[in-house]
N, CA, C and O of each residue as an XYZ file, in Angstrom:
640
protein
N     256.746     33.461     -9.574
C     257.001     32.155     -9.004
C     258.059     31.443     -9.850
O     258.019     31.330    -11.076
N     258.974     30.997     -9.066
C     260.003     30.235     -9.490
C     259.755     28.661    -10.022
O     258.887     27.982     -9.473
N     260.277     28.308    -10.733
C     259.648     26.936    -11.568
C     261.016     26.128    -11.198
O     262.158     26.495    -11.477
N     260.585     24.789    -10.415
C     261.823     23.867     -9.685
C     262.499     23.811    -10.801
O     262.048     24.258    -11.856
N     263.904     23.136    -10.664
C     264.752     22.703    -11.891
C     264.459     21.348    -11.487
O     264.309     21.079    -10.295
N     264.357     20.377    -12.497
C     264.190     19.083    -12.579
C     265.675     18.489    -12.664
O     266.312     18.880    -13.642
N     266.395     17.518    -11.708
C     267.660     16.614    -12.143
C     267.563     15.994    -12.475
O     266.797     15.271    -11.838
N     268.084     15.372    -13.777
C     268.171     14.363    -14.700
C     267.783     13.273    -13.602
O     267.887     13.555    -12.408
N     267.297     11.923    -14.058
C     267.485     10.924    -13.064
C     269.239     10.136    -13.820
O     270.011     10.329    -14.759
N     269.040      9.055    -12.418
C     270.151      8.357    -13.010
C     270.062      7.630    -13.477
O     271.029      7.034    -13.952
N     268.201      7.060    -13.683
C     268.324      5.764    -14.614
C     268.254      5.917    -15.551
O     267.918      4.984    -16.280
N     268.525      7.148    -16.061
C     268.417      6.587    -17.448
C     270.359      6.896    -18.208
O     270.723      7.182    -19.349
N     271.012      6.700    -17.146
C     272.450      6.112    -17.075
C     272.331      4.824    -16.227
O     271.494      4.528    -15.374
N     273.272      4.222    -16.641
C     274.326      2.983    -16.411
C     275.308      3.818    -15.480
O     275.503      5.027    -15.601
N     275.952      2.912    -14.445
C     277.106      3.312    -13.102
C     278.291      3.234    -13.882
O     279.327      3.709    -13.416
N     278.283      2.744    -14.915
C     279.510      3.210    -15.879
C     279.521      4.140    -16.801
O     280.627      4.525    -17.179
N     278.730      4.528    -17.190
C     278.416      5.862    -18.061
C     278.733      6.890    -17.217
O     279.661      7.653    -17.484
N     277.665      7.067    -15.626
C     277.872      8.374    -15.323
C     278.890      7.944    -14.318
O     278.990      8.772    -13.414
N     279.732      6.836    -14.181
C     281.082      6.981    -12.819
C     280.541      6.879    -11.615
O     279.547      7.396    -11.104
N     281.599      5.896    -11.116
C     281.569      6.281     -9.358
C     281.379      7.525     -8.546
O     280.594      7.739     -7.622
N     282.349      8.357     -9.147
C     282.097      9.920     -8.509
C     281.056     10.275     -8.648
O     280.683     10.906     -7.658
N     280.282     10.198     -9.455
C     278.812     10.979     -9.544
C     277.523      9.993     -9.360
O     276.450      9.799     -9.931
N     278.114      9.571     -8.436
C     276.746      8.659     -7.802
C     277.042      8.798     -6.147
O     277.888      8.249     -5.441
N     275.906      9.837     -5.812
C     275.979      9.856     -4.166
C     276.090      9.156     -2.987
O     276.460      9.431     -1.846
N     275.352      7.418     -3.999
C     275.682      6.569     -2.510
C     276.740      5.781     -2.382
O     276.902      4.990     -1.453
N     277.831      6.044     -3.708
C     278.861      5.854     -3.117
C     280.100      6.538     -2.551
O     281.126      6.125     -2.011
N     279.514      8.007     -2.948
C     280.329      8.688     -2.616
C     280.025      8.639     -0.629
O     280.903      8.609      0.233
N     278.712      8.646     -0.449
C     278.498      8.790      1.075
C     278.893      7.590      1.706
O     279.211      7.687      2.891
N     278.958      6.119      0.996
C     279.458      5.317      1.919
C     280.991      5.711      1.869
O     281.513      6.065      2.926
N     281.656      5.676      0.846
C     283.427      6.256      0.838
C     283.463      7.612      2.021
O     284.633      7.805      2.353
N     282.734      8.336      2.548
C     283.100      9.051      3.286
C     282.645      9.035      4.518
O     283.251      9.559      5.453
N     281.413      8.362      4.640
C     281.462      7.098      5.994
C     282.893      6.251      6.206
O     283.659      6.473      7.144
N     283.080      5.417      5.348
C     284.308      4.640      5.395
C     285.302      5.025      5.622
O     286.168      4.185      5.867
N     285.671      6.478      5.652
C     286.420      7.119      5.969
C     286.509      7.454      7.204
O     287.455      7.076      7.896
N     285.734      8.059      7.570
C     285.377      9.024      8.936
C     285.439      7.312     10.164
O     286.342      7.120     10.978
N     284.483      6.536      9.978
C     284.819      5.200     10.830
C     286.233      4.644     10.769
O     286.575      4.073     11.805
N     287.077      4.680      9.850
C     288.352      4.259      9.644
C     289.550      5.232     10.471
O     290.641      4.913     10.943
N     288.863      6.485     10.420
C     289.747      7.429     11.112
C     289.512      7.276     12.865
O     290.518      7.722     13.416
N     288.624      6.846     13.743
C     288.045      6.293     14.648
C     288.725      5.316     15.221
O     288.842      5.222     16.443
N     289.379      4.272     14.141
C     289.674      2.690     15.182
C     290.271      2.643     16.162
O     289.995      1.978     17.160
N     291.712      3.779     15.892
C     292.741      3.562     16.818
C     292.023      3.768     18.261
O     292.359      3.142     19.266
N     290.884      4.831     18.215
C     290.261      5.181     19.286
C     289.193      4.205     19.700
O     289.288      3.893     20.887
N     288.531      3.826     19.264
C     287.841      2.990     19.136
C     288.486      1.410     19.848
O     287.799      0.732     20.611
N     289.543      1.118     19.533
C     289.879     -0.051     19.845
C     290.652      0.521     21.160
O     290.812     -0.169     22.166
N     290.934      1.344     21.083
C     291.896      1.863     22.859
C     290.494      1.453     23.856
O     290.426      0.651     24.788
N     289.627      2.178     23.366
C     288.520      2.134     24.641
C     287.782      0.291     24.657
O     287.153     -0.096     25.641
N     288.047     -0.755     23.251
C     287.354     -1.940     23.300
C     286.359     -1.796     22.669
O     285.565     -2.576     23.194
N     285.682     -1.111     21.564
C     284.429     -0.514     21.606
C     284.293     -0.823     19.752
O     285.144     -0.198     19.120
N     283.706     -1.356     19.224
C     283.225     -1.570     18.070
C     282.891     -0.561     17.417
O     282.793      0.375     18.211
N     282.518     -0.043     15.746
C     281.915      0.695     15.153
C     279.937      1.408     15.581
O     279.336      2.481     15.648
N     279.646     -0.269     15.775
C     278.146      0.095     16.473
C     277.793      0.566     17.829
O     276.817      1.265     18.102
N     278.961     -0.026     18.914
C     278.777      0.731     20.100
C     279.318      2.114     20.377
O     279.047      2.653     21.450
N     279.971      2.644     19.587
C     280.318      4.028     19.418
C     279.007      4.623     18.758
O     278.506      5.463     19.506
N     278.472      4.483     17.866
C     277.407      4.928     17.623
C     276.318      4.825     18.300
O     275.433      5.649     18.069
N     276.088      3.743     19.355
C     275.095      3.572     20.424
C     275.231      4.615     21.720
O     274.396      5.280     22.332
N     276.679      4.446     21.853
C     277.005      5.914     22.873
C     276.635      7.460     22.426
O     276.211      8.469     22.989
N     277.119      6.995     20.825
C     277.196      8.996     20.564
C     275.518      8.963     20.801
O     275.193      9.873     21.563
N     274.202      8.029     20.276
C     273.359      8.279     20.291
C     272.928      8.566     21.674
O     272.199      9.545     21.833
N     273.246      7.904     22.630
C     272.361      7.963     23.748
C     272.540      9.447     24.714
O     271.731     10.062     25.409
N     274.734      9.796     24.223
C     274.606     10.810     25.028
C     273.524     12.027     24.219
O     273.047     13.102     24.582
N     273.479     11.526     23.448
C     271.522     13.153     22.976
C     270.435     12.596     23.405
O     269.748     13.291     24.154
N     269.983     11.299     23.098
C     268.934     10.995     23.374
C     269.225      9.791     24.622
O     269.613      8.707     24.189
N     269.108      9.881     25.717
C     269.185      8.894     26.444
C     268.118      8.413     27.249
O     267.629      9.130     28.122
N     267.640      7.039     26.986
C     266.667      6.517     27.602
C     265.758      6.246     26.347
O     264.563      6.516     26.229
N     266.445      5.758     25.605
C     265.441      5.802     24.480
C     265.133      4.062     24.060
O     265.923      3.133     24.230
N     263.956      4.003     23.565
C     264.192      2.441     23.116
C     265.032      1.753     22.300
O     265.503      2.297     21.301
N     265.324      0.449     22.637
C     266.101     -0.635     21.519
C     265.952      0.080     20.324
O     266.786      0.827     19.810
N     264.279     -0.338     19.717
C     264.372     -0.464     18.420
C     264.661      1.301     17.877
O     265.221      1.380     16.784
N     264.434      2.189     18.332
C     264.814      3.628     17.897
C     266.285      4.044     18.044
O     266.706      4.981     17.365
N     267.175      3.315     19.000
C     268.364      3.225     19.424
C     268.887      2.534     17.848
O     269.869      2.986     17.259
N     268.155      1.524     17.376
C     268.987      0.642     16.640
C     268.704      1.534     15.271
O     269.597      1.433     14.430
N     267.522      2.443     14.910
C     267.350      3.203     13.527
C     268.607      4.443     13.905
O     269.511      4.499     13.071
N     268.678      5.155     14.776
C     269.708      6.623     14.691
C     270.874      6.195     14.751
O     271.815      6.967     14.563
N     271.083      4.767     15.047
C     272.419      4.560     15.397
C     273.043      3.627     14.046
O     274.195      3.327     13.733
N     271.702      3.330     13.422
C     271.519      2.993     11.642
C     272.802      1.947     11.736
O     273.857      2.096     11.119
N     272.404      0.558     12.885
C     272.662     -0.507     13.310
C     271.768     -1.352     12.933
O     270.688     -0.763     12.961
N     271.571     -2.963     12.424
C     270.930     -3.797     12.521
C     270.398     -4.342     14.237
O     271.263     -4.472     15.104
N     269.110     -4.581     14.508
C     268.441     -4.944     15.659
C     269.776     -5.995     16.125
O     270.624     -5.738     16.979
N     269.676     -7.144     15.352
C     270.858     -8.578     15.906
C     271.798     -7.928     16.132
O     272.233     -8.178     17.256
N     272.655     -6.785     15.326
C     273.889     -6.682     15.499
C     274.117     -5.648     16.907
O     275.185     -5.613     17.518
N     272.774     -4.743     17.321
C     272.875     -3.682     18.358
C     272.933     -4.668     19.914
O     273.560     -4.618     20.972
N     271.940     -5.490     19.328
C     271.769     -6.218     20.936
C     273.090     -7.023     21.512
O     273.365     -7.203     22.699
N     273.704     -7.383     20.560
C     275.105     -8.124     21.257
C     276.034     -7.056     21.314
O     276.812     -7.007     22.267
N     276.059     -6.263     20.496
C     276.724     -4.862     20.862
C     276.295     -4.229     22.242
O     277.298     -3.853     22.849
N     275.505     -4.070     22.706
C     274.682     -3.236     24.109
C     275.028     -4.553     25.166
O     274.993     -4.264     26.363
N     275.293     -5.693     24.882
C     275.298     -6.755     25.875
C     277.022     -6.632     26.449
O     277.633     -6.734     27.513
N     277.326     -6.336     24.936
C     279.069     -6.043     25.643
C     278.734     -5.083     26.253
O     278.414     -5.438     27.388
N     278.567     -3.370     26.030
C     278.077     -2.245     27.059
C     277.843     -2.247     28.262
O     278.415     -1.659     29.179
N     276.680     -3.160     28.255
C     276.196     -3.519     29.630
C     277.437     -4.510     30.398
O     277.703     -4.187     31.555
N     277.990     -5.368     29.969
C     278.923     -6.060     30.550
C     280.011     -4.957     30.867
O     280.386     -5.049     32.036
N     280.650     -3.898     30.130
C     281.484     -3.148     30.360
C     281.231     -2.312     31.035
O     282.172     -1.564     31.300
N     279.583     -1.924     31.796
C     279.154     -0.972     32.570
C     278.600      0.206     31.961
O     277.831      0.935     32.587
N     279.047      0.499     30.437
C     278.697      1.312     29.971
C     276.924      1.868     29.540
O     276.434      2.964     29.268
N     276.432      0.614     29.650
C     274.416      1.367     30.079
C     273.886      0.644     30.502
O     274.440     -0.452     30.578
N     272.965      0.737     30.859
C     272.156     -0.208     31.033
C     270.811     -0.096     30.693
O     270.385      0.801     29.966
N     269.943     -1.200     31.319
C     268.490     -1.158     30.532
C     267.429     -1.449     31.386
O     267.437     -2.220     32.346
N     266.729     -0.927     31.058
C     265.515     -0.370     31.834
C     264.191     -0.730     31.521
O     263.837      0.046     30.633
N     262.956     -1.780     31.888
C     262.286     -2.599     30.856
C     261.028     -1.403     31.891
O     260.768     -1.100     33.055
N     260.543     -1.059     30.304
C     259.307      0.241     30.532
C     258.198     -0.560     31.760
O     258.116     -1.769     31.978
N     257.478      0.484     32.387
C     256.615     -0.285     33.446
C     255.532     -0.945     32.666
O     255.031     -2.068     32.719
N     255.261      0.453     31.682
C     253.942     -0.130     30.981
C     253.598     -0.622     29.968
O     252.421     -0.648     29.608
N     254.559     -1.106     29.318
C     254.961     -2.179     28.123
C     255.961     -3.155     28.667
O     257.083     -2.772     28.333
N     256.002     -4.040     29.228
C     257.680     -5.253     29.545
C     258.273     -5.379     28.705
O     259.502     -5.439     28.755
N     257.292     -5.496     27.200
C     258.155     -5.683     25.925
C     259.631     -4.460     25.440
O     260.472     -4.559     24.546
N     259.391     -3.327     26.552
C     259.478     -2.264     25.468
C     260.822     -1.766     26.787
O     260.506     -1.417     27.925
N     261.879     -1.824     26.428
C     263.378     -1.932     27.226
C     264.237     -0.677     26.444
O     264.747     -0.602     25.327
N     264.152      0.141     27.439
C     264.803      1.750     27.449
C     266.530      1.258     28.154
O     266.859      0.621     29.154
N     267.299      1.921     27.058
C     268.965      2.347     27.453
C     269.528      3.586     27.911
O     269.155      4.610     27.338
N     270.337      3.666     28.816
C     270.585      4.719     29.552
C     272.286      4.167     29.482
O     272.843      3.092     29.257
N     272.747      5.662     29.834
C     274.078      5.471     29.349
C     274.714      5.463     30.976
O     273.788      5.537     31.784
N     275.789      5.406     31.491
C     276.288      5.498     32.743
C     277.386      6.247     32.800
O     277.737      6.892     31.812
N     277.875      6.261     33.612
C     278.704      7.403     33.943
C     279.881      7.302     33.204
O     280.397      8.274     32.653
N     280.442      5.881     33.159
C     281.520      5.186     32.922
C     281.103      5.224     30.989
O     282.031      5.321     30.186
N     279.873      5.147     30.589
C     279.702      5.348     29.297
C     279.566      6.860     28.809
O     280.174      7.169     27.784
N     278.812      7.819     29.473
C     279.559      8.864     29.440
C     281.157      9.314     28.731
O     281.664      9.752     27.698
N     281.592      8.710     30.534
C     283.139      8.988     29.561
C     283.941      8.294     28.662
O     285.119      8.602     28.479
N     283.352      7.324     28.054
C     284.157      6.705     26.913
C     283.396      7.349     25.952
O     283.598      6.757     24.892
N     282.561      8.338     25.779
C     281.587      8.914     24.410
C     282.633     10.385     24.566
O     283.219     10.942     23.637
N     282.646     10.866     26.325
C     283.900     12.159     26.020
C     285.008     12.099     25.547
O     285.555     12.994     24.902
N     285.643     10.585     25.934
C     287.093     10.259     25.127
C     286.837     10.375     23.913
O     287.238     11.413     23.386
N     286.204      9.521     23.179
C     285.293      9.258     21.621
C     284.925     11.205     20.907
O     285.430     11.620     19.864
N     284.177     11.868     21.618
C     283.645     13.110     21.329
C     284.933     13.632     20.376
O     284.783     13.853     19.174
N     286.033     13.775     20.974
C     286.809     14.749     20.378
C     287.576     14.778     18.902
O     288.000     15.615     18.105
N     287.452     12.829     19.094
C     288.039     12.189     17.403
C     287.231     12.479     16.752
O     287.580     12.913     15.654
N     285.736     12.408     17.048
C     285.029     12.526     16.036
C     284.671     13.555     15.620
O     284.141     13.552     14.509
N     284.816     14.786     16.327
C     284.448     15.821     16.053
C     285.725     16.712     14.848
O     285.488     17.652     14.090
N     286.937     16.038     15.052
C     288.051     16.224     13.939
C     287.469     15.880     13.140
O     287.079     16.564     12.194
N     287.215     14.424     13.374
C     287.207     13.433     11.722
C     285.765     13.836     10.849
O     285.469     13.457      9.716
N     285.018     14.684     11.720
C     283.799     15.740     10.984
C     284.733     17.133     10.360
O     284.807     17.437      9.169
N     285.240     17.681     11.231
C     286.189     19.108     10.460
C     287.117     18.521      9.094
O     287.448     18.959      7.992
N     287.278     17.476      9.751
C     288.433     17.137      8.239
C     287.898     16.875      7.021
O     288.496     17.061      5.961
N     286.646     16.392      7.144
C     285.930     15.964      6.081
C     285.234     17.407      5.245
O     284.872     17.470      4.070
N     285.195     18.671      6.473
C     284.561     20.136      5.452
C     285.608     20.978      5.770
O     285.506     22.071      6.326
N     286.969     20.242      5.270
C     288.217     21.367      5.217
C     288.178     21.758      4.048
O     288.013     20.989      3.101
N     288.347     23.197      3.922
C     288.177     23.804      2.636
C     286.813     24.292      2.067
O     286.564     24.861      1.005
N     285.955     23.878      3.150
C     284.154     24.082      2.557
C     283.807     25.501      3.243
O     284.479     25.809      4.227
N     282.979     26.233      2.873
C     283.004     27.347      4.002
C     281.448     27.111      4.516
O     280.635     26.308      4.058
N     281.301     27.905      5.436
C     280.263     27.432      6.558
C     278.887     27.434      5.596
O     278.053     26.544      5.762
N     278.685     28.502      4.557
C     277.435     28.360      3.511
C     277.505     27.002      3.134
O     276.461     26.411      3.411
N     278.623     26.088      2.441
C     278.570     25.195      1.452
C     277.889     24.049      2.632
O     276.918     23.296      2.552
N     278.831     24.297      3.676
C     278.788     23.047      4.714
C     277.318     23.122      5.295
O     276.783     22.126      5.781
N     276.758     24.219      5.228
C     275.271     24.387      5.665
C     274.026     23.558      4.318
O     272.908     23.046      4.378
N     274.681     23.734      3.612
C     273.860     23.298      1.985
C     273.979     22.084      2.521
O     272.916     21.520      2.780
N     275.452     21.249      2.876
C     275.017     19.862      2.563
C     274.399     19.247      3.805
O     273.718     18.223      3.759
N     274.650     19.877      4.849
C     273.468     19.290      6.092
C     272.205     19.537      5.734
O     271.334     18.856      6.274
N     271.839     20.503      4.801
C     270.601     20.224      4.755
C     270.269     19.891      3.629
O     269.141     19.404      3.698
N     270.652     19.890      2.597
C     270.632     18.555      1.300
C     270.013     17.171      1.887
O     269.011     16.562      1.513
N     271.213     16.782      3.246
C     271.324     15.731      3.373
C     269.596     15.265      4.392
O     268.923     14.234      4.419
N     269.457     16.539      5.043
C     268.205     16.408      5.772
C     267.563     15.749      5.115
O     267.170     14.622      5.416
N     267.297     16.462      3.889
C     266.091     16.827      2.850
C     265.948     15.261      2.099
O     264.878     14.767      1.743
N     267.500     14.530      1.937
C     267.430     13.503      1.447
C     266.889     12.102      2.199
O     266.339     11.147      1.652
N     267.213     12.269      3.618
C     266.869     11.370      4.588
C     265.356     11.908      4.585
O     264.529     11.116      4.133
N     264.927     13.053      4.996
C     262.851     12.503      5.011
C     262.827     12.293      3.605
O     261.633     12.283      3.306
N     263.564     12.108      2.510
C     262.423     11.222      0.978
C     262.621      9.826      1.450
O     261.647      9.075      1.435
N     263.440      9.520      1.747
C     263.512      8.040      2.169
C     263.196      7.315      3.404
O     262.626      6.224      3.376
N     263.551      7.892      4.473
C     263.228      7.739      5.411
C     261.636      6.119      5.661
O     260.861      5.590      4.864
N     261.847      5.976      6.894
C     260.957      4.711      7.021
C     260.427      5.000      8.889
O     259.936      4.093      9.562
N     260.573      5.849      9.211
C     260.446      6.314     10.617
C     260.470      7.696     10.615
O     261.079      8.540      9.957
N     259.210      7.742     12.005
C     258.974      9.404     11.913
C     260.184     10.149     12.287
O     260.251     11.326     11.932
N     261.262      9.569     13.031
C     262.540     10.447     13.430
C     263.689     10.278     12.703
O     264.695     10.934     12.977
């Protein structure tokens, strides 16, 4: 039996001792910040904000899903999704659907017309994912999807 390796923690460094580079959450927001930055031009052709692009990419997988689960995958604030989905809905792009057997409980569905602003959207983003594991080969790029799994259920706050 193999005996885990233990990683140092980081507290017992200072963010100046061990650097920006070697601290993961800023390296993951810098490459968020990236990947959304590479997006706008597209993003603003179609009218469409940072959060309603992420409300589309979510729904075309999961569609029909509730507000508040809409607003965790799409890792949006509740205030900031609902005026986001109100433009949507004004633009035709989903609409909403208030459950029979909860009233409280209001399911989004994407439309046809939202559809195809997620197919326009699909193809930037699917670069601005390749560009980010240029040079990685499919092992490394497999490590960090599931690193990253592994890191989202320790933290995580929802069963999905």
């Amino acid at each position: 039996m193999t005996k885990k390796k233990n990683i140092p923690s980081n507290s017992e460094q200072h963010l100046g001792e061990m650097g920006l580079e070697n601290f993961p959450p800023y390296l993951m927001n810098r490459i968020m910040g990236r990947y959304n930055a590479s997006l706008k031009k597209e993003l603003l052709s179609l009218g469409l904000t940072t959060p309603q692009m992420r409300s589309l990419a979510v729904l075309s997988v999961i569609n029909g899903i509730l507000i508040s689960e809409l607003a965790v995958y799409a890792v949006v604030p509740q205030s900031t999704l609902s005026r986001a989905l109100d433009v949507l809905e004004a633009n035709g792009f989903i609409y909403r659907d208030v459950d029979e057997a909860d009233t409280r409980a209001v399911h989004i569905f994407l439309t046809s017309a939202g559809s195809e602003a997620n197919d326009r959207l699909w193809p930037h983003m699917s670069q601005a994912n390749d560009a980010m594991f240029e040079g990685i080969d499919v092992a490394e790029k497999q490590a960090v999807v599931s690193t990253l799994k592994k890191m989202l259920r320790n933290i995580r706050k929802h069963k999905f």
